[in-house]
C-alpha positions in Angstrom: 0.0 0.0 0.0 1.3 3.1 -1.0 0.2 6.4 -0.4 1.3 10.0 -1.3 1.0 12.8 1.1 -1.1 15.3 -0.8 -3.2 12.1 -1.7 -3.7 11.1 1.8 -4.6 14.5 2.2 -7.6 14.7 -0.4 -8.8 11.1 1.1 -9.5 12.2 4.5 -10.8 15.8 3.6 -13.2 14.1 1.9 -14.1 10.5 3.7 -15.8 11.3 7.3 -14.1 9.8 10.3 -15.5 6.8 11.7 -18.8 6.9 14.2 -17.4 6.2 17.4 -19.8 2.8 17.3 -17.9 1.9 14.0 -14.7 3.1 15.7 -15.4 0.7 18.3 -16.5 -2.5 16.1 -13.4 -2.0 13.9 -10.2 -4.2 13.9 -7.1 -2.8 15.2 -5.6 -2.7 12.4 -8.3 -1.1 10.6 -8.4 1.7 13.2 -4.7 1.8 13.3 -4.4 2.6 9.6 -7.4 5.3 9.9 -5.0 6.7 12.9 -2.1 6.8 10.6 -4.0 8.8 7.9 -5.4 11.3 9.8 -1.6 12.4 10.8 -0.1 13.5 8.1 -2.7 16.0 6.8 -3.7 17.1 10.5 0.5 18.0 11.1 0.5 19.8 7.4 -2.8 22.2 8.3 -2.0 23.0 12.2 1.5 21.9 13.5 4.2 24.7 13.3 7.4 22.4 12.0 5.3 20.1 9.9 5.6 22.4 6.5 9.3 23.0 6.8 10.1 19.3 7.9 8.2 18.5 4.5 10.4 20.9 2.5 13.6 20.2 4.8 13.3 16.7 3.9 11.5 15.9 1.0 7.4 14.4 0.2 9.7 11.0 -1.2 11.3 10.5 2.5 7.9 10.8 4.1 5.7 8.9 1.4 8.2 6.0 2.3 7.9 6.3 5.7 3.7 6.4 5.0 4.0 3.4 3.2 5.4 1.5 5.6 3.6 2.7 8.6 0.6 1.8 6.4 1.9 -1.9 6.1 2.8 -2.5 9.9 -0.7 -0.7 10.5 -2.7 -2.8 8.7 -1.3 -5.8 9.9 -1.6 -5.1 14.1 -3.8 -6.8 15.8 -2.9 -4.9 19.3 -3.5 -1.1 20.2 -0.6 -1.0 22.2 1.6 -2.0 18.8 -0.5 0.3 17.0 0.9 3.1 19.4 4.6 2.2 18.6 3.6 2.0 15.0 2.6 5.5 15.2 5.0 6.8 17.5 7.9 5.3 14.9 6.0 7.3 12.0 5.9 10.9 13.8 9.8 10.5 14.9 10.1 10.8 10.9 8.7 14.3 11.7 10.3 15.5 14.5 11.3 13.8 18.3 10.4 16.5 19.9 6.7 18.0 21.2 5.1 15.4 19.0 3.6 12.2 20.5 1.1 9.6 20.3 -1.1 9.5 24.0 -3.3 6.7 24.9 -7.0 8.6 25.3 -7.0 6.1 28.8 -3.9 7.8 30.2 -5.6 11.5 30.2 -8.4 10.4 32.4 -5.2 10.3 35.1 -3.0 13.2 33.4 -4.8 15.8 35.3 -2.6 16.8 38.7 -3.5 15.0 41.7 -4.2 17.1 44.6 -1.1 17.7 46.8 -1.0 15.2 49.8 1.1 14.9 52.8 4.5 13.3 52.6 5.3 10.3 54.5 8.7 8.6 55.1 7.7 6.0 52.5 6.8 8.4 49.9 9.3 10.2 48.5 8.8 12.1 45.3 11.8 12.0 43.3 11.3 14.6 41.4 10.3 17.2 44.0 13.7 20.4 44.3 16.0 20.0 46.6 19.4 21.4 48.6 22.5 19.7 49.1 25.3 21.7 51.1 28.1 19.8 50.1 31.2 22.0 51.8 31.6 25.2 53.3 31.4 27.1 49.7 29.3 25.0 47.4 25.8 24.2 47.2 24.2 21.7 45.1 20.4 22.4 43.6 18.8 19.5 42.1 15.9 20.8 39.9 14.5 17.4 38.4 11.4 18.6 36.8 10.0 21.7 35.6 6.1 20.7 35.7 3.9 23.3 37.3 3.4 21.3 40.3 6.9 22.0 41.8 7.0 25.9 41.2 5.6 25.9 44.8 7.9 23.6 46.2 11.4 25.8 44.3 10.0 28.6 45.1 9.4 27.5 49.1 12.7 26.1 48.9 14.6 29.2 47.8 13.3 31.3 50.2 13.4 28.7 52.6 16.8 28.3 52.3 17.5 31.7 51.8 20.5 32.0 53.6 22.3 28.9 53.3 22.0 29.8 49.4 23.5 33.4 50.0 26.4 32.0 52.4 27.6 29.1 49.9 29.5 31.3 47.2 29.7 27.9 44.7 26.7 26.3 42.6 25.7 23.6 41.4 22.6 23.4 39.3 21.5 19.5 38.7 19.0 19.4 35.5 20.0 16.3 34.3 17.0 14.4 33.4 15.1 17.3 33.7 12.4 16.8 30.7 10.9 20.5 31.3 7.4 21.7 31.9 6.8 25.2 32.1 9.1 28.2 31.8 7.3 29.6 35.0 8.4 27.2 37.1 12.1 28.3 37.6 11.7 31.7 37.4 12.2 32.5 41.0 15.3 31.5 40.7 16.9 33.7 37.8 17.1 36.6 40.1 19.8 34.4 42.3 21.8 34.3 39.2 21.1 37.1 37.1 23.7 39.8 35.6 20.4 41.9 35.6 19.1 42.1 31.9 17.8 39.5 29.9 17.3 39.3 26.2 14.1 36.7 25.5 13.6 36.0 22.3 9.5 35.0 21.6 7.6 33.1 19.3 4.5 32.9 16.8 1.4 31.1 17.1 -0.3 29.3 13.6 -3.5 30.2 13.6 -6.3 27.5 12.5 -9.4 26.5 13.8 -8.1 23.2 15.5 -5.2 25.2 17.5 -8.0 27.9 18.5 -10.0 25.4 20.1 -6.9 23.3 21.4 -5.7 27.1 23.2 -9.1 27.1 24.4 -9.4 24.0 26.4 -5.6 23.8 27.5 -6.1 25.3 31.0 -9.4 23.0 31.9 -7.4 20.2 31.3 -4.2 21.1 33.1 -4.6 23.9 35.3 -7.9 23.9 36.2 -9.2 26.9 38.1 -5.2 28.6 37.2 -5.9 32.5 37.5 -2.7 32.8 35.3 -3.6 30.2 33.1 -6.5 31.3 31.8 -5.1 34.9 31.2 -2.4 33.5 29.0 -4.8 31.7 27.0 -7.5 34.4 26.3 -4.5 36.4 25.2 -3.2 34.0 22.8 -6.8 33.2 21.8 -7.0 36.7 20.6 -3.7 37.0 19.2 -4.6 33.9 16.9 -8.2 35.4 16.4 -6.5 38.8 15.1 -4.7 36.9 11.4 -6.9 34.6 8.8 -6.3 30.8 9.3 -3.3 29.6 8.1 -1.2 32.5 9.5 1.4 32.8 12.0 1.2 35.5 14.2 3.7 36.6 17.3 2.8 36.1 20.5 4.0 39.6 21.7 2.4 42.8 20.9 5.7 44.5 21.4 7.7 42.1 18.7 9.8 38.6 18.9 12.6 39.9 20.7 12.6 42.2 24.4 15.3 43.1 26.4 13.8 43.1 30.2 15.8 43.9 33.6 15.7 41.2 36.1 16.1 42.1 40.3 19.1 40.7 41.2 19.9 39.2 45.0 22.4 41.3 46.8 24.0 38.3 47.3 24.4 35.8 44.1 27.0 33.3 43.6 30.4 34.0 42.3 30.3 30.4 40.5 27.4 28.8 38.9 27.8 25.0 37.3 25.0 23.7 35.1 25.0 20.0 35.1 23.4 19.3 31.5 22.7 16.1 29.6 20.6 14.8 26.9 17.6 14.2 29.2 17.4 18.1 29.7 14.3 19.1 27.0 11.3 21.5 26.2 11.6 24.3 29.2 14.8 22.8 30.5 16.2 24.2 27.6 14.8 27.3 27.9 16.3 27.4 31.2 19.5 26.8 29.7 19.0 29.7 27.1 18.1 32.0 30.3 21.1 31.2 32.8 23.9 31.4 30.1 23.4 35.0 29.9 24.6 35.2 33.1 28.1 36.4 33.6 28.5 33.6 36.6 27.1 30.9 34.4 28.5 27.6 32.7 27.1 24.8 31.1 28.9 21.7 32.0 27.8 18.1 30.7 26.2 17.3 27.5 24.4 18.8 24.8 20.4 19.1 25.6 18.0 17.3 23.9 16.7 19.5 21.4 12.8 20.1 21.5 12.6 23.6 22.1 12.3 25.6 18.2 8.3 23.7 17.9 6.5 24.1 21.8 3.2 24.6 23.5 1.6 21.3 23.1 -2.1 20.5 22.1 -4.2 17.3 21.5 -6.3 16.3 19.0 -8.2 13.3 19.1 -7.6 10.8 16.4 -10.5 8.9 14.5 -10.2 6.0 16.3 -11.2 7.7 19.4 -8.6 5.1 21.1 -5.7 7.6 21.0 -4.6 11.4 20.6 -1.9 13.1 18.7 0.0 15.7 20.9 1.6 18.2 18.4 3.3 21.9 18.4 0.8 25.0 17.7 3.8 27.7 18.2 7.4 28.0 16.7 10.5 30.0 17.9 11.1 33.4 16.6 14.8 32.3 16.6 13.8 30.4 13.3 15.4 29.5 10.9 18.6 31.5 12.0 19.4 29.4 15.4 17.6 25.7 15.7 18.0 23.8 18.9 16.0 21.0 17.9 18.7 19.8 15.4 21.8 18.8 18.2 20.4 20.7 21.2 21.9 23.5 23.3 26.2 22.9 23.6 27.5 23.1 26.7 30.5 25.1 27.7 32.4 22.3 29.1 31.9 18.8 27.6 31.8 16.0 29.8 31.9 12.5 28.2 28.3 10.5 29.1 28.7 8.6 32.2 28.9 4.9 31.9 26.5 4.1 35.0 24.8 5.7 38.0 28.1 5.6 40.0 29.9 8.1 37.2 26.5 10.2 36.6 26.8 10.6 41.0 31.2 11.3 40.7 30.2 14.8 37.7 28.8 16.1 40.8 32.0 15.2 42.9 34.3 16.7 39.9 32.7 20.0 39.3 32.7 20.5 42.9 36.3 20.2 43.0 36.1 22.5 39.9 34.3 25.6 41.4 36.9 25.1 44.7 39.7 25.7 42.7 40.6 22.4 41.5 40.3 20.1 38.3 37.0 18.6 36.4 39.5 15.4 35.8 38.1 12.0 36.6 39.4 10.2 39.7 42.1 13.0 40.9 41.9 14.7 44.6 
């Protein structure tokens, strides 16, 4: 089975999806392969990298990569290997902010109310403080989801004087797979130089990512003051340009120079611990704290899925799963692209072999901010 993309286009413009009943009564692999072809044109009409991943890479790469999809599709006989099916397909897109999601695992996406901890419930990924010597400090940021701006924000000013007495940094965000920019702002002002240059982006404006803007804040920040502000702003902004345009998402232009408060006392050394985990608002965390004059990047290079952000659904005909796909794209486009090797760091560090060399960066960049030498295994 082979189909073009501009053919698979006109074919489901023009067939209706399935009745959910249908939906229900159809094979897997029959559902699968109605999945599959609803991609392709739904990325080409609404995602922001889909158009110049097309003309980047050429309509023969992806009409190979349709036609074999199709053939694995049509052959499943399990949901859960139509999900890898599709999943392989949209990595020939992009890896980055676009991702097949099980309809089942929404119904428990939503944030769980915040409960008390108990010694045998340790969250992970919650912020945390290490004082590690007399100088150096150790901040372990594993996530960037809404949900733990509280808990860095409590623990900076918690901590407010152990962080101003410890003249060394080190800021963990390996593994960090993002969230949302707004998270780790609190702490920029602990590292600022005291202006920042932030460079914006553009919304596409179609019916699908209208409605997607709409209903992003009842699904994941319900009842979020801020939230819902955001939203009605970029629902205008969209409103303002015919379908099919991109618009900024600043009145004032892509690119502002703003002034950040600064601590009266900041850190005279700050270490990034990067690696290829680090993605999405990670990396714009990265793009923030370099500006600093205090700042290095030590590690690897990031992940690279910042250029194509701000996630939406959209249910697939099956009704089984949804497609999660960009709706805005950097204004740093086409002239600086993260998403093809990630952000660099200043310092290299070869990728550790296990959990025990992951554990000893810490232990050598430690030794680095106190004067001594990021080589493995000296004293």
């Amino acid at each position: 089975m082979k189909l073009n993309l501009l053919a698979l286009a006109a074919l489901t413009l023009a067939a209706p999806p399935l009745a959910s009943a249908d939906a229900a009564a159809a094979t897997p692999g029959a559902s699968c392969l109605q999945d599959l072809h609803d991609i392709a044109p739904f990325l080409l009409e609404n995602d922001t990298g889909a158009r110049q991943h097309l003309a980047q890479k050429g309509a023969a790469y992806f009409d190979l990569a349709l036609s074999r999809a199709s053939e694995a599709a049509e052959n499943t006989s399990d949901a859960s290997a139509c999900n890898v099916i599709l999943a392989d397909y949209l990595s020939k897109w992009r890896t980055g902010h676009l991702q097949i999601v099980p309809s089942a695992a929404l119904k428990h996406s939503k944030p769980a109310p915040p409960s008390t901890p108990t010694a045998n419930t340790v969250d992970k990924r919650a912020p945390s403080l290490q004082l590690l010597s007399p100088r150096t400090a150790l901040l372990t940021l594993p996530s960037f989801f809404p949900q733990y701006g509280k808990a860095i924000a409590d623990l900076l000013a918690s901590k407010r004087h152990d962080l101003a007495t410890h003249p060394h940094w080190i800021i963990d965000v390996r593994r960090n797979d993002g969230g949302s920019d707004s998270t780790y702002t609190p702490l920029l002002p602990w590292i600022s130089s005291g202006e920042i240059v932030s460079v914006g982006g553009e919304w596409l404006a179609t019916p699908a990512n209208i409605a997607g803007q709409e209903g992003i804040c009842a699904l994941y920040a319900p009842g979020d003051a801020s939230c819902t502000t955001d939203s009605e702003h970029a629902v205008a902004r969209m409103r303002s340009v015919e379908s099919g345009q991109f618009v900024t998402q600043r009145t004032d232009g892509p690119v502002s120079y703003g002034s950040l408060p600064k601590k009266k006392t900041q850190p005279a050394r700050v270490a990034v611990l990067v690696d290829r985990d680090c993605g999405s608002s990670c990396e714009q965390f990265l793009l923030a704290v370099r500006q600093s004059f205090h700042v290095k990047l030590i590690g690897r290079s990031s992940y690279g899925a910042l250029d194509y952000s701000n996630v939406r659904l959209h249910a697939l005909p099956s009704g089984l799963r949804q497609l999660m796909y960009a709706t805005s794209r950097s204004a740093r486009l086409p002239q600086v692209q993260v998403d093809l090797n990630g952000i660099m760091p200043d310092i290299y560090l070869p990728p550790p072999k296990d959990e025990a060399e992951h554990a000893q960066e810490i232990v050598r960049v430690q030794r680095w901010l106190e004067g001594g030498t990021l080589r493995p295994g000296s004293m």
